[in-house]
N, C-alpha and C positions, 0 to 999 in steps of 0.2 A: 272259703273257696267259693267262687261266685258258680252259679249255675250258664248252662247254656242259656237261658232266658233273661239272667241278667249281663252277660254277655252281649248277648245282641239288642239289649234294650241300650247297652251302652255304646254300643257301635250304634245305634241309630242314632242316641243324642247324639255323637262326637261328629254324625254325619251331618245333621241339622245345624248344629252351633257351626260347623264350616260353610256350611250355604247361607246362614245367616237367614232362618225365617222370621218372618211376622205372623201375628196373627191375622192377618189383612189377607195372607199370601206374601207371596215373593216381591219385592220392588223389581222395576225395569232394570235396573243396573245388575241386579243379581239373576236375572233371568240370560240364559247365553242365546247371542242371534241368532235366528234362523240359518240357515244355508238357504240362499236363492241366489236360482239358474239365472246367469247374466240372460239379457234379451239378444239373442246373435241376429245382427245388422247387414244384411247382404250387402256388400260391396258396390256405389253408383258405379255403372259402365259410361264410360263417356265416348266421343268419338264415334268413328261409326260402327265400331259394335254395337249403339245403342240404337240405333236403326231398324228399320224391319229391312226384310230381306229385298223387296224391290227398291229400295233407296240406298238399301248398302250397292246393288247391282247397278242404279245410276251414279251414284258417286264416287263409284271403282269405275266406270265406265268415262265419267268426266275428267279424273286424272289423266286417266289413260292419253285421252288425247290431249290435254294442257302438254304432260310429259312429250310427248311426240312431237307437238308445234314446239317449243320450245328445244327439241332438238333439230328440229329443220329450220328453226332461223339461226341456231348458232352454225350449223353447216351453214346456211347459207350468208352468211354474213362474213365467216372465215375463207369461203371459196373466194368470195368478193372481194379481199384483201391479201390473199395468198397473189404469189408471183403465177403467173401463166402454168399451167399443169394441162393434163392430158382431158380432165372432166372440166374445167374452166373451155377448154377449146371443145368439147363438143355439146356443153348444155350451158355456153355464156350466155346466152339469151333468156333461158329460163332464169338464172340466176340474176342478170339485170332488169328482168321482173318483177321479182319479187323484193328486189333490195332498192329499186328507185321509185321514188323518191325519197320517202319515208325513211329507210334504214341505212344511207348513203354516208359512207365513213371515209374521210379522210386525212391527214396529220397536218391539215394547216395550224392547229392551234400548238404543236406539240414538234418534237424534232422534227427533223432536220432543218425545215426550214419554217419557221414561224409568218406568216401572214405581217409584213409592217409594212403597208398600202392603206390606205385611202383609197376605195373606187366608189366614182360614181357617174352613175348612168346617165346620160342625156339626149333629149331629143327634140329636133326641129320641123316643122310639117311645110308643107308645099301647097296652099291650099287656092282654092279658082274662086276668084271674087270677079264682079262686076267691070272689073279694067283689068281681067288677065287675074296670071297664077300670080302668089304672092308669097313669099317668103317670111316665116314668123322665127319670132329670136328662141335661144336655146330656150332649153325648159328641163331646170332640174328635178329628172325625178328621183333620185335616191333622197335630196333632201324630203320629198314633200314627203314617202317613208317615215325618215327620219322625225320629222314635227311630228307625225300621228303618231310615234314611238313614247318620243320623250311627255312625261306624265302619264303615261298609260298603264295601271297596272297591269291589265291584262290584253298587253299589245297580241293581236291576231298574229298567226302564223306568217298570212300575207305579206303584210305591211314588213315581217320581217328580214324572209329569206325568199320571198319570189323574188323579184326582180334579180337581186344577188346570184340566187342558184342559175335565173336566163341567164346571165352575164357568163358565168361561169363554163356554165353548158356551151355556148357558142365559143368562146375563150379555146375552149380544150377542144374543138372540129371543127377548127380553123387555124391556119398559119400564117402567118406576118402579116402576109398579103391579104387578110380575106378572102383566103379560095376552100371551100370547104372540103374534108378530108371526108369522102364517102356519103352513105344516108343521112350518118348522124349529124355531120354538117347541115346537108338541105333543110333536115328534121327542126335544126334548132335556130336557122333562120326563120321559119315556116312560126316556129315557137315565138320569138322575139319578137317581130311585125305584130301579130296577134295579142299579145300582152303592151306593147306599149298603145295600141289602138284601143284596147281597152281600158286603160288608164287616161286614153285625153279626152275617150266619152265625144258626148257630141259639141263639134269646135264650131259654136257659134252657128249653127245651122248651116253649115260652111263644110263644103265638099274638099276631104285631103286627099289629096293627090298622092303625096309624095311623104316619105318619111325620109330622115336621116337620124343614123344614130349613133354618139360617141361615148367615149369613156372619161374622165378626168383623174386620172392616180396620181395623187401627193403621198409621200413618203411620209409614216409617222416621225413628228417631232421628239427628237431626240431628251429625257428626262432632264430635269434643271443642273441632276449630282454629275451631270456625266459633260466630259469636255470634248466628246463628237459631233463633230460638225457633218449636219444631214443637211441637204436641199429641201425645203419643202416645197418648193414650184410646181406647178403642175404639166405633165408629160399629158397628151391626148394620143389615144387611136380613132379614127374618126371613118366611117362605115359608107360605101359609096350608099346614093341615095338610091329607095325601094320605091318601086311603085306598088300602091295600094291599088287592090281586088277586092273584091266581093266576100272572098275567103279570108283574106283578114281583116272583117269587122266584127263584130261582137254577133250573135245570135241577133236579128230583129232591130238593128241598126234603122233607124233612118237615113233614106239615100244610100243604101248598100247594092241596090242593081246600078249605080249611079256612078259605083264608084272606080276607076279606072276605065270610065270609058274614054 
């Protein structure tokens, strides 16, 4: 009958032979790992949480108004394109303020009726030489546009839709005749003089008199698959001649108190 002392001498061996000691101590593999406390990693804030508080206050304050301009050009761009309504008739002037030239929309490229013309501008001057006025040959300028275009990658604004948009603008405050329809008539007469004087610069040292200015619209040429027969001839409007003032020459012209007198 074993005793309590060799009882528990034998439950220590049987506990030992399970852990497996050495005389060395315990190997690593028989030692059990520690428990260690993960490291807790605050969460990066990004955004403007991560800001202090006067730059969150600016950058809430910068939306604010992106948000806002961006709702008053899409109002104002859809007044501009809506049919006649009751705020079109009493705040169209604010509204063609803000949307011309710049934000100016309209469906030539797209129904109903697509843009297939060829226009272009031209213009003759009436200038005072030495044996009287004298009359010079047309002068295209949508081509001369046109060359500073092609090869350009980055063709100016100018060169591509002034003269076009002149054209345009007088087109539409004007009828058949050439009699302008209200201000915006005189306005884009006043426009047109002014931009083609700008364009012919100074003519040989040579006082212009006189301007005349036409159009040339040829009809696009009909694609090769297709068996419609288009004219491509060219149809002219052709603009009683202006006489040049003072007013329409460039800023700092040479010979500009000179001129129409």
């Amino acid at each position: 009958m074993d005793s309590d002392d060799d009882r528990g001498a034998g439950a220590g061996y049987g506990l030992a032979s399970a852990v497996g000691t050495s005389e060395d101590g315990p190997t690593p593999d028989e030692v059990s790992p520690a428990v260690v406390s993960p490291t807790v990693v605050s969460p990066a804030v990004g955004g403007t949480a991560g800001l202090s508080l006067p730059y969150q206050l600016i950058a809430a304050a910068a939306l604010a108004a992106f948000a806002v301009l961006a709702c008053m050009q899409l109002a104002m761009v859809f007044l501009h394109v809506a049919p006649s309504n009751t705020l079109t008739k009493q705040h169209g002037a604010a509204v063609d303020e803000w949307v011309y030239p710049e934000f100016e929309q309209n469906w030539k490229l797209f129904a109903p009726n697509p843009l297939q013309q060829n226009v272009a501008v031209q213009v003759r001057t009436e200038i005072a030489g030495p044996e009287g006025p004298r009359t010079m040959p047309w002068r295209d300028l949508s081509a001369e546009d046109g060359r500073a275009i092609r090869g350009n990658l980055l063709p100016s604004h100018v060169q591509q839709n002034e003269l076009r948009r002149a054209w345009d603008f007088y087109v539409g405050s004007h009828d058949d005749k050439n009699r302008a329809n209200g201000l915006r008539g005189t306005l884009s007469e006043k426009y047109v003089r002014r931009l083609v004087m700008l364009r012919l610069g100074a003519h040989d040292g040579e006082t212009v008199l006189r301007i005349q200015v036409r159009s040339e619209v040829r009809a696009v040429e009909a694609p090769g698959w297709s068996d419609e027969k288009i004219s491509t001839g060219p149809s002219y409007r052709v603009l009683p001649w202006w006489k040049i003032t003072a007013d329409d020459l460039p800023e700092g012209a040479d010979g500009s108190g000179e001129a129409g007198q």
